[in-house]
C-alpha positions, -999 to 999 in steps of 0.1 A, spaced: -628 -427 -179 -644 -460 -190 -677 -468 -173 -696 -499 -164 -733 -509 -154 -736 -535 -131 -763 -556 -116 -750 -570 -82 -714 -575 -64 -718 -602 -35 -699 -634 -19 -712 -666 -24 -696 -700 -37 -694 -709 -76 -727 -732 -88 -713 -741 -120 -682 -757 -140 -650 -767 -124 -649 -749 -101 -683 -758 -81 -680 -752 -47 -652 -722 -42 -660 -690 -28 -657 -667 -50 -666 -629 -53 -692 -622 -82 -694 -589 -101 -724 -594 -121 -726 -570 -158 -757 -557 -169 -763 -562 -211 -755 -593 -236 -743 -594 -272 -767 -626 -270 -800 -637 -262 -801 -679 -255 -834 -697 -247 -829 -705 -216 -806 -676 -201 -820 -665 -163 -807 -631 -161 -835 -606 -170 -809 -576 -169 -789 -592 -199 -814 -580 -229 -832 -556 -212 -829 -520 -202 -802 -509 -182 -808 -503 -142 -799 -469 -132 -789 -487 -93 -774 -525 -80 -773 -538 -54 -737 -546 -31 -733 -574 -4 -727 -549 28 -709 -584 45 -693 -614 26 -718 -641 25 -750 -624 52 -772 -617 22 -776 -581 32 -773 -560 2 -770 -522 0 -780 -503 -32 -755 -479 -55 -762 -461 -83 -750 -469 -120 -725 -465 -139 -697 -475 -120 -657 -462 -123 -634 -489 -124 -618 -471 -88 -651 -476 -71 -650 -514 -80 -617 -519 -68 -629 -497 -35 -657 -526 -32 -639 -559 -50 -605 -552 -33 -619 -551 6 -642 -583 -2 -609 -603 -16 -592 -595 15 -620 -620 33 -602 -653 21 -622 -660 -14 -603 -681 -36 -610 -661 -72 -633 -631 -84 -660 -642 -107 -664 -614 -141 -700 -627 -152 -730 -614 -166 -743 -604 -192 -712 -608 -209 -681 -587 -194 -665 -585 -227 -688 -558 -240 -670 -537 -209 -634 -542 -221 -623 -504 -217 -635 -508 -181 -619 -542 -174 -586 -530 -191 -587 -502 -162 -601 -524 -132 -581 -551 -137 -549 -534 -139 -560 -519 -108 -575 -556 -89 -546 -581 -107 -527 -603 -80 -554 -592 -55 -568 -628 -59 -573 -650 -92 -599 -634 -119 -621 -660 -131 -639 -647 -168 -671 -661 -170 -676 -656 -211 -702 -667 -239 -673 -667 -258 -675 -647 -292 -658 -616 -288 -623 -630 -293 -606 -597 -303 -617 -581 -267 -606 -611 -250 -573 -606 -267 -564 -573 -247 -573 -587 -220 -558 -621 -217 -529 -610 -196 -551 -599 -169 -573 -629 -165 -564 -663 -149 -589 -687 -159 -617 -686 -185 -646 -700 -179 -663 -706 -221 -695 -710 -232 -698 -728 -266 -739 -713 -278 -752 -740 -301 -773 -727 -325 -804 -743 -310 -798 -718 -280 -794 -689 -297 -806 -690 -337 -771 -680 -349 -743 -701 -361 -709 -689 -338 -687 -718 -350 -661 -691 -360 -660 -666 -333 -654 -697 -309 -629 -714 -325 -606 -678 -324 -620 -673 -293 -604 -708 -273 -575 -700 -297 -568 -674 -274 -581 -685 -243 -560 -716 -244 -532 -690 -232 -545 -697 -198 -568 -723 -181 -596 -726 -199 -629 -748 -199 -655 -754 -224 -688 -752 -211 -720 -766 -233 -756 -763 -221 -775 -790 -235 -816 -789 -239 -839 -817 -253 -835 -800 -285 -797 -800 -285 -788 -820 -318 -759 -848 -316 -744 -827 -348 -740 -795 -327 -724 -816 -302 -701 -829 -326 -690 -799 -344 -680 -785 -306 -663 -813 -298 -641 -812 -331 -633 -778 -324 -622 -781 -292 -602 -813 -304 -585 -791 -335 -571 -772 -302 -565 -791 -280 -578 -824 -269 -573 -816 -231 -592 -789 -226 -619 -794 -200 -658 -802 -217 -684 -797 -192 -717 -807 -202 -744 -787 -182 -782 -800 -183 -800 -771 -190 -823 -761 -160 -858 -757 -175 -864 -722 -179 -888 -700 -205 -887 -720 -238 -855 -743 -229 -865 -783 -219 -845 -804 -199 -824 -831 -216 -830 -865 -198 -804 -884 -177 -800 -910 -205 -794 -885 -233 -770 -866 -214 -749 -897 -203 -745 -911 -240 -732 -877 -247 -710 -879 -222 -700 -909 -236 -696 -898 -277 -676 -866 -265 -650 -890 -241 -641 -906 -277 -622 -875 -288 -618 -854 -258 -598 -867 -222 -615 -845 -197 -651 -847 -204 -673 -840 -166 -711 -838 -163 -720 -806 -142 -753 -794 -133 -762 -757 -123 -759 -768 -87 -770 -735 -75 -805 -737 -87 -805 -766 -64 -794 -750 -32 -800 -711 -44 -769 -696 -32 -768 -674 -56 
């Protein structure tokens, strides 16, 4: 039986993208196929935490702690009760979910028409997604610029919304003082070569390690170059750095 390591499981309400605002469950996966400048989870890259931690009640903040790995029936056991408490979607985020896909394939099958899944994704691993598009409602996409992360993922992306565009999707872009206007373009074209509708979200990076914040004028004209070629183009901070609910 597939196993998973996981950092954290708890009720709270979404702090970035479209769907800012909605409570959501989060199941939080330890370990990234990545490592961006200005990524906020320590448990991504590191070593993996033999224990995490579980929201006893939706939303009190009062956290119990399991041990690692988990079985995909002892996530449902927890998931399952907490959807029952009127959340609108489960949030899969990390990490990166997709390096669990044996474990999703089992959960999922397990969790699907409990309540939406919502697949919160840096976006390369296209062929995983493709086993497990069925089971997932919306998609929630990173585009990593190569500013972010030293590696050019042009490809992986493009095959990647390819897929995703089977179900609602949106791009997300985090853009730092360093972003170039090139990077930007090349996303925009690819999302374009898709489909012109998809959903762009430009998120100002919150300053964190190496990664600079990109100033309200900057991010504006981008808004405005990327509304040329794309309809649905929304400026969305990381409201929950603002208001830490998560």
């Amino acid at each position: 039986m597939a196993t998973a390591f996981l950092q954290e499981i708890f009720s709270s309400v979404q702090g970035e993208g479209i769907y800012l605002g909605v409570r959501q469950i989060f199941v939080r996966f330890q370990r990234c196929n990545l490592a961006c400048i200005y990524c906020d989870t320590n448990e991504a890259t590191g070593e993996l935490n033999e224990k995490f931690r579980v929201e006893t009640v939706p939303g009190s903040g009062d956290f119990q702690w399991l041990e690692n790995p988990v079985t995909p029936r002892q996530l449902m056991d927890v998931a399952g009760k907490m959807a029952a408490e009127k959340h609108h979607s489960i949030s899969l985020t990390g990490g990166e979910p997709l390096l669990y896909k044996e474990f999703l394939l089992e959960f999922l099958n397990l969790f699907y028409g409990t309540c939406p899944v919502l697949l919160e994704t840096n976006g390369t691993r296209w062929e995983d997604l493709k086993e497990l598009i069925s089971l997932i409602d919306i998609i929630s996409m990173d585009f990593k610029l190569p500013s972010a992360t030293g590696l050019s993922l042009w490809d992986c992306h493009e095959k990647f919304l390819k897929i995703a565009k089977e179900k609602e999707v949106y791009v997300k872009l985090v853009v730092t003082a360093e972003t170039k206007k090139q990077e930007v373009d090349r996303a925009v074209k690819l999302i374009q070569r898709i489909d012109n509708a998809i959903p762009l979200i430009l998120q100002p990076v919150t300053p964190v390690k190496k990664a600079k914040a990109i100033s309200p004028r900057d991010i504006i004209s981008l808004q405005d170059y990327c509304s040329l070629s794309l309809k649905d183009v929304r400026v969305i901070p990381q409201m929950h750095k603002t208001f830490e609910l998560l």
